[in-house]
C-alpha positions in Angstrom: 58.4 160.8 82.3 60.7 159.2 79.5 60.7 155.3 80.1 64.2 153.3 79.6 64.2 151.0 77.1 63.7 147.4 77.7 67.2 146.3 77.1 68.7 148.9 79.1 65.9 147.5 81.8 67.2 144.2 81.6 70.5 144.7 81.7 70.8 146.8 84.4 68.5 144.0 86.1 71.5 141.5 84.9 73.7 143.6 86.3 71.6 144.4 89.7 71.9 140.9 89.9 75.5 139.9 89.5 75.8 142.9 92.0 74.3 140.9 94.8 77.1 139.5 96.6 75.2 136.4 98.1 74.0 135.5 93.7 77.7 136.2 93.0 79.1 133.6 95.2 76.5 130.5 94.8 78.0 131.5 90.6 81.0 131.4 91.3 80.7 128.0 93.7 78.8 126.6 90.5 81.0 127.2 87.8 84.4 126.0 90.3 82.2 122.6 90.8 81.6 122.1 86.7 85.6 123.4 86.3 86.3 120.5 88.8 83.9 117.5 86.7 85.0 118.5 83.6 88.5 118.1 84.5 87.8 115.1 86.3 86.0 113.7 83.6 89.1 114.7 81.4 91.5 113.1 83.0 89.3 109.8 83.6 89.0 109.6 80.1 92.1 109.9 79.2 93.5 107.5 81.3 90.9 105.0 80.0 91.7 105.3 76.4 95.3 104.9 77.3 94.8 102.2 79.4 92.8 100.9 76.1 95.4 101.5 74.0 97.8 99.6 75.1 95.5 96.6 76.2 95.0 97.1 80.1 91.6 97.1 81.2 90.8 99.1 84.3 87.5 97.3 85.5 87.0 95.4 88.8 86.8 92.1 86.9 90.1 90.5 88.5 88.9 90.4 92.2 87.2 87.0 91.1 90.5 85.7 89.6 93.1 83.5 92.2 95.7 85.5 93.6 98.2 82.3 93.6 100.4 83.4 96.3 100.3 82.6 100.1 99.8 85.4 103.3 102.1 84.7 106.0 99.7 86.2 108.8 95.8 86.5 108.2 93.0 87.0 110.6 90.2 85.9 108.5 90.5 82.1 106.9 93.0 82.3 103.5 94.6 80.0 101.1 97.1 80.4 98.5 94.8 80.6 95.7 91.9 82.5 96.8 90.8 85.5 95.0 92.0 88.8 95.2 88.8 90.3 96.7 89.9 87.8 99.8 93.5 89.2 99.6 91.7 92.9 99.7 89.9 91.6 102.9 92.4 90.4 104.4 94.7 93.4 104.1 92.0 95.5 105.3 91.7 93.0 108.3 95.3 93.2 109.2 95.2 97.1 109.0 92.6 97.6 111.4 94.1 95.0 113.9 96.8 96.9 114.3 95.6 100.5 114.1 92.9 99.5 116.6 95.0 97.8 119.4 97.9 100.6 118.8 95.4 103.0 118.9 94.0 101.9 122.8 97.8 101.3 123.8 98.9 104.6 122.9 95.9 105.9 124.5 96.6 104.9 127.7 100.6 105.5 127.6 99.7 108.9 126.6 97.6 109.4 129.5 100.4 108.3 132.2 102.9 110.0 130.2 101.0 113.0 130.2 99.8 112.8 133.6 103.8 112.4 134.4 104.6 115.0 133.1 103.0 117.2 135.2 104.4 115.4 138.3 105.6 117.0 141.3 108.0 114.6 141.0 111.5 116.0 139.2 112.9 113.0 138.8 109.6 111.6 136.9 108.8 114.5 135.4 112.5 114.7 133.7 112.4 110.8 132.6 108.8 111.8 130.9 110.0 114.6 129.1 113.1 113.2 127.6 110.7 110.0 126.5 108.7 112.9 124.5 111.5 114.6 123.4 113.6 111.4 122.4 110.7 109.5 120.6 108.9 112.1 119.3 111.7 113.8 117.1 113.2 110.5 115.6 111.3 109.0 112.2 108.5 106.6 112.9 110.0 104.6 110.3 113.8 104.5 112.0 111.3 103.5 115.2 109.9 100.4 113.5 113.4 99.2 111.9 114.8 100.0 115.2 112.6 97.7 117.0 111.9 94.8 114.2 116.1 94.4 113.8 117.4 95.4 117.4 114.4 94.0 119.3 112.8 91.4 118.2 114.6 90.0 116.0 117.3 89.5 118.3 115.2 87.3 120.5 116.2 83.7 122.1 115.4 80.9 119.5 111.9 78.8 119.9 113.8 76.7 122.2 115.1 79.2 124.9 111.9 81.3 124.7 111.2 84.2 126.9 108.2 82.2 128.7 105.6 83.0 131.2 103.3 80.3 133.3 104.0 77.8 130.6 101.6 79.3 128.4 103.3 82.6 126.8 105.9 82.6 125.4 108.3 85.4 123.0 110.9 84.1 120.6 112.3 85.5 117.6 109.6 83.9 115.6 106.8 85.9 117.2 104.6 85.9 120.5 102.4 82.5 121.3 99.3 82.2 123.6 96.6 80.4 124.3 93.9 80.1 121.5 90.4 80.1 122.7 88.2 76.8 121.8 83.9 78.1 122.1 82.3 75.5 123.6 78.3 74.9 123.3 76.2 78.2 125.0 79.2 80.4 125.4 76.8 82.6 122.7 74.8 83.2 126.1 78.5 84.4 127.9 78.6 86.9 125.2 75.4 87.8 125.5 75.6 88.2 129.3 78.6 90.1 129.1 76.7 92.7 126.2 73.7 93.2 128.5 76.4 94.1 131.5 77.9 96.4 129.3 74.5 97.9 128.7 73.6 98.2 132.1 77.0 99.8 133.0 76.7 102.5 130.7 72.8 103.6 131.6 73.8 103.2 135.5 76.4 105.6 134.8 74.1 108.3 132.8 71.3 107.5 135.6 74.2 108.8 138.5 75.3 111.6 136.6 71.5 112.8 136.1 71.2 112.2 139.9 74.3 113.8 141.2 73.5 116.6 139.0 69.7 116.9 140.5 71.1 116.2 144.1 74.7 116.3 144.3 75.0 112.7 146.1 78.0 110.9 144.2 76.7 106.9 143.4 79.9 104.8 142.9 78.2 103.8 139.6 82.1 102.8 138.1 83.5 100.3 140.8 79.3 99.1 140.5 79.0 99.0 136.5 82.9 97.7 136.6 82.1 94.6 138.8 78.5 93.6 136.6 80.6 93.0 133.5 83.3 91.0 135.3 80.9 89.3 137.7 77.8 88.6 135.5 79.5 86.8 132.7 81.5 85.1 134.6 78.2 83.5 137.0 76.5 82.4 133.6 80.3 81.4 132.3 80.0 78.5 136.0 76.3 77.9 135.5 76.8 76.4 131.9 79.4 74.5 133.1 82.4 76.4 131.7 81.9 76.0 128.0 85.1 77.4 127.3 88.0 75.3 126.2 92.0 76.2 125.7 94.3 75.5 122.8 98.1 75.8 124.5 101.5 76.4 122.4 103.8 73.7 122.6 107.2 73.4 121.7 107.4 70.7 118.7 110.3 70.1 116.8 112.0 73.7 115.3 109.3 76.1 117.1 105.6 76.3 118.6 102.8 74.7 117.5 98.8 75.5 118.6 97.5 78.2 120.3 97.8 81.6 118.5 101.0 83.4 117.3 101.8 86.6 115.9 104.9 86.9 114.1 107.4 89.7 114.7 106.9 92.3 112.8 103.5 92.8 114.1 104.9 92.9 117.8 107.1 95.5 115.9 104.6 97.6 114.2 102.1 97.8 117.4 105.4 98.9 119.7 106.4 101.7 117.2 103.2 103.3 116.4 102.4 103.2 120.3 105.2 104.8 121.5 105.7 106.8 118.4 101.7 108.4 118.9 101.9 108.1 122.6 104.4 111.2 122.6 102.0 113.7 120.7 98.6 112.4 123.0 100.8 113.1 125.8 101.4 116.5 125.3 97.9 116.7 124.5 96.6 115.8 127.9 99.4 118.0 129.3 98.3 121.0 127.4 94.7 120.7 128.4 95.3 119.7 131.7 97.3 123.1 131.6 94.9 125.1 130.2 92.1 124.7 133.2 92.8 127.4 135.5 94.5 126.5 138.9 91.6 128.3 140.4 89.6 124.8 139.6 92.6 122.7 141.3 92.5 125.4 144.4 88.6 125.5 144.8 88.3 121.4 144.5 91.6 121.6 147.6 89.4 124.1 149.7 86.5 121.2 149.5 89.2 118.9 150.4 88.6 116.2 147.7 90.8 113.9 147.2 93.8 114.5 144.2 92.2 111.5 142.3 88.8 112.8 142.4 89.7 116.0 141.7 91.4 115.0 138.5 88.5 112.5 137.5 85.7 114.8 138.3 86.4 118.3 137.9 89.9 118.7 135.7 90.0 116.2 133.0 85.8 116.8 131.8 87.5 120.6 131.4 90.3 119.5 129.9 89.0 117.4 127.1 87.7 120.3 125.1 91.6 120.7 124.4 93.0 117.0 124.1 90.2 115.4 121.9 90.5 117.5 119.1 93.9 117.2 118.2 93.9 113.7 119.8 91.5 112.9 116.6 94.4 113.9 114.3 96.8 111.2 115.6 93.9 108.1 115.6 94.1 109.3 111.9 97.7 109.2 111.5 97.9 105.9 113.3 95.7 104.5 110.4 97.9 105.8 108.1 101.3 105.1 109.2 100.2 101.6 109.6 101.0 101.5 106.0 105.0 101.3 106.8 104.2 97.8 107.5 105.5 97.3 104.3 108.8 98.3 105.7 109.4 94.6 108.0 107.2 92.3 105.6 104.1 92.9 107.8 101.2 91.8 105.5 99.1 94.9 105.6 97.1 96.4 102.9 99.7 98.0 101.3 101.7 94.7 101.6 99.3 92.2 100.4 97.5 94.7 97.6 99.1 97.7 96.6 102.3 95.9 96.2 102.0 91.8 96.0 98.5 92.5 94.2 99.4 95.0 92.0 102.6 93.5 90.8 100.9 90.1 89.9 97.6 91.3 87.8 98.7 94.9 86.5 95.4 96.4 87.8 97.0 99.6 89.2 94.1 101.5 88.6 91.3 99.5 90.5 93.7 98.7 93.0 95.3 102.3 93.8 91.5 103.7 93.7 90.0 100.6 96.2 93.3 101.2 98.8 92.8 104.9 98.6 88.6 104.3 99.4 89.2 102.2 102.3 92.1 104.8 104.6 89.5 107.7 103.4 86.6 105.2 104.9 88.3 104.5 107.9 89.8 107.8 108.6 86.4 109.8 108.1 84.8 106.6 110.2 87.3 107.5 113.4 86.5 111.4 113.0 83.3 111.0 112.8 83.0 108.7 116.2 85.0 111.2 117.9 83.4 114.1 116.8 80.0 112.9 118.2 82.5 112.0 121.7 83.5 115.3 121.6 80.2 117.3 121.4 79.3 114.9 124.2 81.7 116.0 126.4 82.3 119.9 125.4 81.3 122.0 128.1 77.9 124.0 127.0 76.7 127.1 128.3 74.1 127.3 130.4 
């Protein structure tokens, strides 16, 4: 029998081998990935020997250097003169404040909204569709103009303020209240409070465990609910209250003490609630829809009560459908935060990519550190409610 010569062997084996469509694919994954660094590195040098060309440096070396200009609203202490690493911080503080608490107010208006519209009710169901319809379809930033010029800036002055019991009040200059003063052990109120929410949460694992084993229902939510109001508030009396108040008062031209937030903040938070609201809405109305009626008719035969049946048996269904496109718009609350810049909020974008950037020239370093910290944050709130989700997606059994 003739033998094939060795080249003929080996390329044959070659192309045996490029043949092999699980080979051919990790190639061609490996050669897109080197395409992508070499451009990468292409364009990064490039930029840096233009950048070096004309005399801009593109380090991080300026975050020690004084900013030299003053932050109207900050959460964290600031000066005019601080450096800008503390003007980075305090954008990113001012971001998150308001992503976070629009984030739990549109939550919970989506849920009533969505719940509403769903109502037996016409004239509630009608009044919840046309807030969808209205809100949802007009330009988040024509929402936060709206309600900075037509709302709040149209306010009573600091002197016929919009009060309530003496210690809130709501002028045109922004929203005053009460500043809390720690006393002396209220580090033990916290803790108390920490250990209750502990306790709450593994009393409510231990009854669902147990009304799965037995099917007895423990009340572990009025029960966990009451230990995080109730224990605090007994080690709260037993060290004597060490909890002081700072009240507002009216001195002069406007409010002093206490803590304010100006308008455009009360602005911002309205908009991207109501604006995000809409969408979770017709998230919880779709998923609501999407459990079969046979659930709402076989909880009816048991005769359970409406609340119940919605708690127990059709939301836990339903939130295989609202969380994961609920997810998209915690993102795109992050994000929009950004038209801050819109009402002179002082928001990351406000304080660093514009006020920053325009004083010390960095556009590099600064474009790349605002860019890191919405990728941070947005991967940070998918990644929590991911895990939430495969907590609560029903599993086979």
């Amino acid at each position: 029998m003739l033998a094939l010569p060795r080249s003929s062997r080996r390329a044959g084996g070659l192309i045996g081998w490029l043949n092999n469509a699980h080979v051919r694919a990790i190639l061609y994954q490996v050669l897109t990935a080197a395409a992508i660094v070499l451009l990468g590195w292409y364009l990064v040098h490039n930029t840096v020997a233009n950048l070096d060309a004309r005399g801009m440096s593109v380090g991080f070396g300026f975050l020690d250097a004084s900013a030299g200009f003053g932050i109207s609203f900050t959460l964290i202490p600031y000066q005019e003169g601080d450096t800008y690493s503390r003007v980075f911080l305090v954008g990113i503080a001012n971001t998150l404040l308001v992503a976070i608490i629009s984030i739990i107010l549109a939550t919970v208006l989506g849920l009533i909204i969505g719940l509403a519209r769903l109502s037996d009710n016409w004239l509630i169901r009608t009044l919840s569709r046309t807030y969808i319809e209205i809100l949802r379809n007009t330009p988040l930033l024509l929402q936060i103009i709206a309600w900075f010029f037509g709302v709040f800036n149209l306010l009573p002055r600091p002197r016929d303020s919009l009060s309530w019991l003496d210690v809130f009040a709501l002028n045109n200059r922004g929203f005053y209240m009460p500043a809390p003063l720690p006393g002396p052990g209220f580090e033990f109120v916290i803790a108390a409070f920490v250990l209750a929410v502990a306790f709450a949460v593994g009393l409510k694992r231990w009854a669902h465990r147990r009304q799965d084993a037995t099917g007895q229902i423990f009340p572990a939510l009025p029960v966990g609910f009451a230990a995080i109001v109730f224990v605090p508030l007994a080690v709260f009396w037993v060290l004597g209250a060490p909890l002081a108040w700072e009240m507002p008062e009216l001195r002069g031209f406007n409010y002093q003490g206490g803590l304010s937030v100006p308008p455009s903040f009360c602005a911002l938070v309205v908009a991207l609630s109501v604006y995000t609201s809409c969408f979770i809405a017709e998230n919880v109305r779709s998923g609501i829809q999407s459990v079969s009626k046979g659930q709402h008719e076989a909880a009816a035969s048991l005769n359970l009560k409406p609340s119940w049946t919605m708690r127990l048996i059709i939301l836990p269904q339903a939130l295989r459908v609202i969380i994961p496109p609920t997810i998209s718009q915690y993102l795109n609350v992050t994000k929009n935060s950004s038209l801050a810049i819109a009402i002179g909020f002082p928001d990351l974008v406000s304080v660093w990519m514009n006020t920053s950037l325009n004083q010390s020239g960095q556009a590099i370093p600064i474009v790349a550190m605002t860019m890191a910290f919405y990728c941070a944050a947005s991967l940070t709130v998918s990644l929590i409610m991911n895990q939430y989700n495969r907590r609560v997606m029903l599993k086979e059994r």
